[in-house]
N, C-alpha and C positions, 0 to 999 in steps of 0.2 A: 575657559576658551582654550584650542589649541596652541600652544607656542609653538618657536623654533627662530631664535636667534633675537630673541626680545620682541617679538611681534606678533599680536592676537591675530586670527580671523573668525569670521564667521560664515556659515553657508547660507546663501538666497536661494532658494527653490520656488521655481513661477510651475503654481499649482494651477493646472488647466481646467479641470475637470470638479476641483474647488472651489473654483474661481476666487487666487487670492494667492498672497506669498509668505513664503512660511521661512520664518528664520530661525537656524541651528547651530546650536554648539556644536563643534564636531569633536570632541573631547567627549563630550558626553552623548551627544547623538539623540539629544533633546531637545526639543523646541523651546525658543527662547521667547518667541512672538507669532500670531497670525492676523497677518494682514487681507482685510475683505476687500477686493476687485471688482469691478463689472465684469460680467461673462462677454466672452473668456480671455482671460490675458496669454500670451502664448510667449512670445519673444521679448528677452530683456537685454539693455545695455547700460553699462556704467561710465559713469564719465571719468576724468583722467585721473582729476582729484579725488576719484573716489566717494565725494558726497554726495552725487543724488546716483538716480538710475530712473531709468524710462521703460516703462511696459507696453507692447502692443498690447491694446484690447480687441481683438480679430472679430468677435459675435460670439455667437450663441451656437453657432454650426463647426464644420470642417470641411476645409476647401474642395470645391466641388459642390460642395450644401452647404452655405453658408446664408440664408435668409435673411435673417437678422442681422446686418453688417454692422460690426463696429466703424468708428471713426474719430477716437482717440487714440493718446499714449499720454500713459498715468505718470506722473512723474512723484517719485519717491524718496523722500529723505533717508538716509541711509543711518544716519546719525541717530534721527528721532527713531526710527523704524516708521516712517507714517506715511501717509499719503500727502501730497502737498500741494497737487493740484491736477490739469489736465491741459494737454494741449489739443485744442481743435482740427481736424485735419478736412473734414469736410470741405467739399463735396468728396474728397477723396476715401475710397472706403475700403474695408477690412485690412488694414496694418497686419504686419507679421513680423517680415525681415526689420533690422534695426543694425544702424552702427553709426560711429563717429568717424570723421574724417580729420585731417591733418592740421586744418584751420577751425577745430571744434564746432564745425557744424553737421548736427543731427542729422542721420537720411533714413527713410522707413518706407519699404517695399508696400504697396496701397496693393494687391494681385489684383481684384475685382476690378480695378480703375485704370488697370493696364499703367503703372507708373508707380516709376518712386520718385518721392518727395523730400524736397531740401528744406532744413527749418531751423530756424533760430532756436537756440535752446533758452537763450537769457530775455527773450520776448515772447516765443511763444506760437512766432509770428512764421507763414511759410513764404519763403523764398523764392522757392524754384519748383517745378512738376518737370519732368522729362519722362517722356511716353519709353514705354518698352517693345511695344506692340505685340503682347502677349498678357493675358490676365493669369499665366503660371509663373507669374514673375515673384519668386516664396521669400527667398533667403538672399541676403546680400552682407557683401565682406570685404573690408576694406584692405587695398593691399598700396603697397610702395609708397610706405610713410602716409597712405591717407589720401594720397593723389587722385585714385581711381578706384572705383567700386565693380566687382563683380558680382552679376547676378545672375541666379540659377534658376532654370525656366523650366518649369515639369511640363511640358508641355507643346513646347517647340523646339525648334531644331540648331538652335545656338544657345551660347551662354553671353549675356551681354558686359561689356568693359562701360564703363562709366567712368567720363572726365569730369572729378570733382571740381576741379577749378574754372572750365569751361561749363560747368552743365550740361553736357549731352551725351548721347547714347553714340560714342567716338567708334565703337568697333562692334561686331556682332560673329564672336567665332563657332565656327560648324562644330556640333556632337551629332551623333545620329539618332538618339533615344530621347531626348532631353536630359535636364540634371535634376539633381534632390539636393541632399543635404553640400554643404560648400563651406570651404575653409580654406584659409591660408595659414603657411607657414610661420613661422616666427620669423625668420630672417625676411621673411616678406618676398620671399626666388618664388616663391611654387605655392600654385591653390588648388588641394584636392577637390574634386565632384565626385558625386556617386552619378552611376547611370540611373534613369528614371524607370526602364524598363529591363534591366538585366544587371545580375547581382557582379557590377565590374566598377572597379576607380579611374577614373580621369585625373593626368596629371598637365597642369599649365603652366608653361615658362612664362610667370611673369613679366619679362623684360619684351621678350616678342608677342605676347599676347596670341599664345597655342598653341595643341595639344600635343605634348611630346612622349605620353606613353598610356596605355591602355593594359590594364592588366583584372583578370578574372580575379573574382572573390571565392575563394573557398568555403566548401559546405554549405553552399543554399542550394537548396531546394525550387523545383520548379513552381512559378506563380504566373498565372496566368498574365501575357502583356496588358491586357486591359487595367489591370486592376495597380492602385497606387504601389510602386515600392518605397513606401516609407521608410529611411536610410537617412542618418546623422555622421556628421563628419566632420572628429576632431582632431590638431594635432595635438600631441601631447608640451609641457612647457619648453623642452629643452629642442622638441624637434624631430627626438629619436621614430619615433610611433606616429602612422594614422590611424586612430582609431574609430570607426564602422559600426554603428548600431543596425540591424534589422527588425525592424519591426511585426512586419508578421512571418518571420522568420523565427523569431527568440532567438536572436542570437548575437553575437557580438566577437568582430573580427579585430585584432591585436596586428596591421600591418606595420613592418618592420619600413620605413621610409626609405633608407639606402638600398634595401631589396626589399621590392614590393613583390616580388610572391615569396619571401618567406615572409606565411603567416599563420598565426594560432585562433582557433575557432573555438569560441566559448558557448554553452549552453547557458543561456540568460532567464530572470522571469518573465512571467508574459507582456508584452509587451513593451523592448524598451525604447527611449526615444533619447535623450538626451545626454551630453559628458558635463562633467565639472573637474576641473583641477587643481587640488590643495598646493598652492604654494608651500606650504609649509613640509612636504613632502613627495617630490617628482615621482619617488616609484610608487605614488597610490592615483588613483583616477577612481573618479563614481560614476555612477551610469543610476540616470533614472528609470525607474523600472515603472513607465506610467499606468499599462493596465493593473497592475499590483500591488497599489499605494507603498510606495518604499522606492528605496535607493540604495545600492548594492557598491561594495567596495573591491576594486580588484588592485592586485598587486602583482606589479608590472616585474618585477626582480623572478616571480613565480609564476607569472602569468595563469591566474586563478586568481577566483573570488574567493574572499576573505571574510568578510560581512557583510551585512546588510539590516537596515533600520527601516521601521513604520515612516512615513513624511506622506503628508496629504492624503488625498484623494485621486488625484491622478500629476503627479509632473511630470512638466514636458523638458524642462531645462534648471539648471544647476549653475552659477557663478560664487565663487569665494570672494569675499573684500574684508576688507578689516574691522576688525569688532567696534561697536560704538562703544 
């Protein structure tokens, strides 16, 4: 396993297109285990302690076509590597977004069912529904210690604040395009979005809840508005970096946070979708390369990839936790 300061990890990769997760050494960049899923798992979270993790199972489609709707989230031993059970969400259907709040209760974007859902993790059991009043309702992310969730709507005209503690949809702030991929900070100030229909970053003062800078993405290419802009948005551990996948772009944007247009444009493999970040190393970031089967390493000191490894079938996402 890799070290760094007397402490193992390991890589989880939620293989989509697999249906299943695949677990790696990053020392050697071999698989350790593969774990078989329902089609298709898409979004994962891990809990504080580290021992389990929660998968959306989305369907058999991709949003917009998603027929076949899921309506669980798998829950995973992390220890065992195994499955270890499911939690039922119905009537509420196709899960995606996922995170934990402040008071460790589970929430998972339902898009189809226009709502995200509040849920016991140690029961199983759902708590709470709060309507979004949009079925683009993908990704949600917890900011300010877990108090309130933002969620990124492809598809309307706000991004919605969620009061974790009240359960309700507290605020609904104006973008013009809708959002895609969505993340917050580490210090928990600031939640980047990407636009849904133009290749730009949204920035959110947390504390007011909006939008205090707009800033163009370098090096994309024109794509018709109609069509999804598939766009991931990480920051990096310490804060420095947001870093931008485009999907059918291939490409992947290196924005510097303190100045967001100084930024570096990478030429990616086809397809990529998700970040992961090795603890065990700040200047490395991976990026899953989902139409490609693999996962590519870039380093941040050089800003270039570095390498890249076989993983799956298609991943969409990447998280580090500690070796069992």
């Amino acid at each position: 396993m890799s070290k760094a300061n007397g402490n193992a990890y390991q890589l989880v990769a939620v293989d989509k297109l697999g249906s299943g997760l695949e677990f790696v050494d990053p020392s050697t960049k071999k698989s350790i285990k593969r774990l078989s899923l329902p089609a298709r798992p898409h979004e994962i979270v891990v809990s504080a302690d580290k021992k389990l993790a929660y998968v959306t199972i989305y369907g058999d489609g991709i949003y917009g076509n998603n027929t076949h709707r899921g309506h669980q989230l798998a829950v995973i031993d992390l220890t065992r590597r195994e499955k270890v059970g499911e939690i039922e969400l119905n009537p509420f259907q196709a899960p995606h977004g996922l995170a934990i709040d402040g008071q460790g209760i589970l929430w998972a974007s339902c898009d189809k069912s226009q709502t995200v859902v509040a849920v016991d993790p140690k029961t199983g059991k759902i708590l709470d529904a709060i309507n979004t009043g949009t079925d683009g309702c993908h990704w949600i992310v917890p900011v300010a210690g877990g108090s309130k969730l933002y969620t990124s709507n492809k598809d309307t005209w706000f991004v919605g604040v969620i009061d974790t503690k009240q359960r309700t949809l507290a605020k609904r702030i104006e973008v013009p395009n809708g959002t895609e991929g969505i993340c917050c900070s580490p210090d928990g100030k600031t939640v980047y979005a990407s636009d849904h229909k133009l290749p730009k970053l949204l920035t959110f003062d947390t504390a007011k809840d909006e939008v205090t800078q707009t800033v163009d993405l370098c090096g994309y290419g024109e794509i018709p508005m109609y069509e999804d802009h598939e766009m991931r948005v990480r920051t990096t551990l310490d804060g420095r970096y947001v870093m931008i996948s485009g999907y059918k772009w291939n490409v992947a944007v290196i924005v510097n946070a303190a100045n967001q247009t100084e930024q570096t444009l990478l030429k990616t493999k086809v397809g990529p979708m998700g970040w992961g970040f090795p603890p065990f190393d700040t200047n490395l970031v991976y990026l899953a390369d989902h139409d490609s089967s693999s996962i590519s390493i870039i380093d941040l000191t050089k800003k270039e990839f570095v390498d890249s490894f076989p993983c799956g079938k298609g991943v969409e996402v990447i998280e580090f936790i500690p070796a069992a």
